[in-house]
Phi, psi and omega in degrees: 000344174283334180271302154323318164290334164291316165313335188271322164324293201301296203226104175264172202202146112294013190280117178334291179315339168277316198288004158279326208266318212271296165315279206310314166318328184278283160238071158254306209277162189019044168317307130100122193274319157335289189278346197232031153322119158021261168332289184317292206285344189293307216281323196286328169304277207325335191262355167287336173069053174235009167276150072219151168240141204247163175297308166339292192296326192284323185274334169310332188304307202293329184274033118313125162277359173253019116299105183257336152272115171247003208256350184281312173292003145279328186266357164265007145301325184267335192273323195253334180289318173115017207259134169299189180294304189267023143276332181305312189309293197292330184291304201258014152282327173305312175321279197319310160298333175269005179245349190327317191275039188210059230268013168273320170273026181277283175335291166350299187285302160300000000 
C-alpha cells in the first residue's frame, strides 16, 4: 500500500478507479474486528485526501471480489458515512443482487 500511496501522492488522479484501488487498500489490508474500527480506518483514509466516503464508494468496496469481510466496512458506513440500520440493510441488499454472479460473495452477504 505504500508504494501506491506514494505514487497517488506523485500523481494524483481523479479517476474513479484510483480512488476505488486506493479504499480498497484501506480496507482489505489488515480487516481485523481489532484493527479495523471506525476511527482506525477514518485516520488510515484522511492522509489519502479520500474523504469524505459516499454510500457509493462503500458500495463499489463492497461489490469488490477481493472483499471478504464486510462487517467492519459497514460499520464504518454507518458511524463515519453516517447510514441508518435500514439504509444499511438496503445497501447490502443491492450488494447481494449485484453479486449474484458471484456466488461466493452472495453467501456472505445473506
Amino acid at each position: 500500500m505504500g508504494a501506491l500511496t506514494q505514487l497517488y501522492h506523485d500523481f494524483p488522479s481523479s479517476d474513479p478507479t484510483v480512488r476505488l484501488v486506493l479504499l480498497l487498500g484501506v480496507f482489505i489490508n489488515d480487516i481485523t474486528p481489532l484493527s479495523a474500527t471506525p476511527a482506525r480506518l477514518k485516520s488510515k483514509l484522511e492522509p489519502l485526501g479520500v474523504l469524505p466516503i459516499t454510500r457509493q464508494d462503500i458500495f463499489n468496496v463492497l461489490i469488490n471480489p477481493f472483499v471478504e469481510k464486510y462487517q467492519p466496512i459497514l460499520e464504518f458506513a454507518r458511524v463515519e458515512v453516517g447510514l441508518k440500520q435500514k439504509d444499511v440493510d438496503r445497501l447490502v441488499e443491492e450488494v447481494a443482487i449485484r453479486c449474484l454472479e458471484e456466488g461466493c460473495k452472495v453467501c456472505a452477504l445473506i
